[in-house]
N, C-alpha and C positions, 0 to 999 in steps of 0.2 A: 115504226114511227121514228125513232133516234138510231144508228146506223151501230154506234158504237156503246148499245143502252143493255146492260142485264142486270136481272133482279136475283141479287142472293140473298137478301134481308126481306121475305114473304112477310116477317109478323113485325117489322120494324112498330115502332107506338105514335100514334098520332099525335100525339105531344113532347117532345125531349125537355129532359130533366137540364137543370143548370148545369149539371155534370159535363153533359156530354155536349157544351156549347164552349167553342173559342173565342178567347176574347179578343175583340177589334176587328172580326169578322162581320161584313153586312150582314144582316140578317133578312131574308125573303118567307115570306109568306105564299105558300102552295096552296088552291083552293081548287080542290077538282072532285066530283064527286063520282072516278071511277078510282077507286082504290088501285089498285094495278101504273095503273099513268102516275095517280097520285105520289106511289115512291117508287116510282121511275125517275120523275121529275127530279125529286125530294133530291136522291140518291146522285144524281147526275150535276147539281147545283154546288152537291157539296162537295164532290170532286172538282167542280171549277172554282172551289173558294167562298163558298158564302155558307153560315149557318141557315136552318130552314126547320120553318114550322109548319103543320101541314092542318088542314082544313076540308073536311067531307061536303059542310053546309056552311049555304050562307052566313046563317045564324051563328053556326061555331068559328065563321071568318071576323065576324063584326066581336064578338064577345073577344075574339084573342086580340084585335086593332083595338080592342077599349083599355086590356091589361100590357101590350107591348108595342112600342114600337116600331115596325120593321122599315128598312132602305125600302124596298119594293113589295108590288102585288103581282103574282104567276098566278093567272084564274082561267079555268077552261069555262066557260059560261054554258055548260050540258045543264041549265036549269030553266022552270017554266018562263020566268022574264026574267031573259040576262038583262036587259037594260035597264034595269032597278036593282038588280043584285049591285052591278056597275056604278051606278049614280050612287047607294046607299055606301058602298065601302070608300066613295071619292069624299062623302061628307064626314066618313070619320079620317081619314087621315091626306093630306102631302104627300106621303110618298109615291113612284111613279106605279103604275098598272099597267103590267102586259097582259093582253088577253091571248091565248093559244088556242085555237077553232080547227076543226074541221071545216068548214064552211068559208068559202071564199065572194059571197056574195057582196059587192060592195057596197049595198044598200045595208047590210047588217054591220059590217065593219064601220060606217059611215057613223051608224046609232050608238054603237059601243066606244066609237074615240068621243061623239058627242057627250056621253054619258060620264065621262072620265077617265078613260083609260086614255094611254100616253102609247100605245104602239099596240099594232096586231100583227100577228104571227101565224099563218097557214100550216096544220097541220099536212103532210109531213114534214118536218123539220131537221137542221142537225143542229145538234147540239152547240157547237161554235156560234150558230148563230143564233142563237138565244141569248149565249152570254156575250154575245155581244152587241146586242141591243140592250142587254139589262145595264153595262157599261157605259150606254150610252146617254140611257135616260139618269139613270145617278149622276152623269155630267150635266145633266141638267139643271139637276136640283140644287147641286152644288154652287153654279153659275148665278142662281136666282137667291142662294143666303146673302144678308146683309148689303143688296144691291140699291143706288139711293133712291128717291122718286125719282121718275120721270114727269119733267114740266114742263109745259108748252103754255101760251096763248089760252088755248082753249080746253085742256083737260090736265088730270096730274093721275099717272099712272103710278102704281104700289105695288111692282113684282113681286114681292116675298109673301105679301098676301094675298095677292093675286087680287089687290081690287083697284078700281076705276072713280074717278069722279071727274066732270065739267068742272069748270071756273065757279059756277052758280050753285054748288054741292049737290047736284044732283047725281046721284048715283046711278055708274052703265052697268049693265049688266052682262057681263062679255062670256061666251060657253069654253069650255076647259080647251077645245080647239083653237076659237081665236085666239087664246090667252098662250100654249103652245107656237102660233104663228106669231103673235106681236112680239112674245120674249127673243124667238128666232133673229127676228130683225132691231129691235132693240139693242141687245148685246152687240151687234155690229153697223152701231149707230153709224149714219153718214156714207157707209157701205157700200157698193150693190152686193147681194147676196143674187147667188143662178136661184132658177126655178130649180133643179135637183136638187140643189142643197136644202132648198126649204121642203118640200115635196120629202123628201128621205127624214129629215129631220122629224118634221110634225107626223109623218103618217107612216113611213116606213120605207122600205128598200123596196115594197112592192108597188109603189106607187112613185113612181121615178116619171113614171109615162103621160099621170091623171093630171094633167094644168089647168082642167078643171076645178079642180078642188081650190085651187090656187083665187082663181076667177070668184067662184061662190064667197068663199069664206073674206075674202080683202071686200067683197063688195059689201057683206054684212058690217066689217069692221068701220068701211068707210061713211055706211048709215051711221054710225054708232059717234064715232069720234072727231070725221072731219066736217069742219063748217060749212065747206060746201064737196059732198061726194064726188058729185062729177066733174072737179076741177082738182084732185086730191094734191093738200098742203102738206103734209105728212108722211104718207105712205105711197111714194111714187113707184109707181113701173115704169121698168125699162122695156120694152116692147119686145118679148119676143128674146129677152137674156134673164131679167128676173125683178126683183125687188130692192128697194132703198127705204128706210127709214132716216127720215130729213127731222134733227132736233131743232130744236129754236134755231140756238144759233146760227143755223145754218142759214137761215133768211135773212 
């Protein structure tokens, strides 16, 4: 699976002692339930710079997200429903979620970015490029601290908490996806941003090609947010180059 991946620590501990953690190192959360990959992963993270805690079960991911912290989530979803293992660890914390899969079906990757995760990853992989989308998504998170409202006419968007409301307080309800795409174009208000860039950003490197995804999800956001959808005041395309995020004052 990793080109450049060997295991000389067989009996490493599923949990590390404060001892053996550095300080001001991110800290990643491993959640795989074949031991072997498990501190593979583990082992491979920590030559790239991050400390890592590791996780057999759901159960033992959710209990260590209740006592620590961690920058990120590295989860292989080999479980009965990933897509509640997913949505349950996005309700206990922020931090971003890589799923790492066998499975390239994009009806299933669809479910799992729906569900809360922030990138997916096709097994087989290398290494570089794991850590560099974990790089990528921390850029995110970082982007979204203490960032102001967003306010228009007709809604006031709350990046850092990721919520929504109309003028009339009624609350949107936006999926970890939309909310992925509007920060995308947000951050470079007034912009155009390309379709690759969004496309790479929200879904990943393997999805450079799918402008569908592009299509679906703006047209959900556009039910959601603008007054009138099919004239959009807000969230303009450029036909066939990309996307713009138009603030008030721009009108």
């Amino acid at each position: 699976m990793y080109a450049t991946a060997t295991l000389d620590e067989p009996h490493r501990p599923m949990i590390h002692s404060a001892e053996t953690r550095q300080v001001g190192r991110p800290l990643v959360l491993v959640v795989d339930p074949d031991p072997r990959s498990r501190r593979l992963e583990a082992a491979l993270l920590r030559d790239g710079g991050y400390d890592v805690e590791m996780a057999k079960t759901p159960r033992a991911a959710r209990n260590l997200l209740r006592r620590r912290q961690a920058s990120a989530v590295v989860i292989d979803p080999a479980f009965e429903d990933a897509i509640t293992v997913v949505h349950d660890l996005r309700l206990l914390t922020e931090a971003p979620i890589i799923v790492v899969n066998q499975s390239d079906s994009e009806a299933e990757k669809v479910d799992l970015l729906d569900a809360g995760a922030d990138d997916y990853l096709t097994k087989p992989f290398g290494m570089d490029e794991l850590l560099a989308r974990l790089r990528a998504v921390l850029r995110r998170i970082v982007t979204r601290v203490d960032q102001p409202p967003v306010t228009t006419a007709h809604f006031v968007m709350y990046l850092e908490d990721r919520r929504c409301q109309l003028t009339d307080g009624t609350d949107v309800q936006l999926t970890p996806t939309e909310w992925r795409l509007i920060e995308a174009l947000v951050r470079r208000s007034g912009h155009l941003v390309t379709q690759t860039s969004l496309l790479e950003e929200v879904w990943g490197a393997d999805a450079r090609d799918k402008t569908a995804y592009l299509r679906v999800y703006m047209a959900g956001i556009r039910r959601k947010l603008e007054p009138d959808p099919a004239h959009p005041r807000y969230f303009v395309t450029v036909s066939g180059i990309g996307l713009r995020f138009m603030p008030e004052e721009a009108h």
